[in-house]
C-alpha angles and dihedrals in degrees: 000000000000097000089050083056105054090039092067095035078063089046097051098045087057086053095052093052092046083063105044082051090055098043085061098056103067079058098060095043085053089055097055093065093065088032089051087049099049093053094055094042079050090054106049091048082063100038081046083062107052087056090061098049090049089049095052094048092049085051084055092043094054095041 
């Protein structure tokens, strides 16, 4: 009896964690989306900057 005992008191502590596991996820897929968005706002920014750069050596090219 004891040892059933113990056995489901184990089972249900790795269901619990399974949940707890899975109560977490919808979080950090959640979190992607603004993740996602950061790195392309990043990225423009650069790519922002490139254009930039490549503007201002056309303007020497053509002085």
């Amino acid at each position: 009896m004891d040892n059933q005992l113990s056995t489901i008191n184990y089972q249900l502590s790795t269901i619990n964690h399974q949940l707890s596991t899975i109560n977490h996820q919808p979080s950090t897929i959640n979190h992607q989306p603004s993740t996602i968005n950061h790195q392309l706002s990043t990225i423009n920014y650069q790519l922002s900057t490139i254009n930039y750069q490549l503007s201002t050596i056309n303007l020497r090219r053509t002085e």
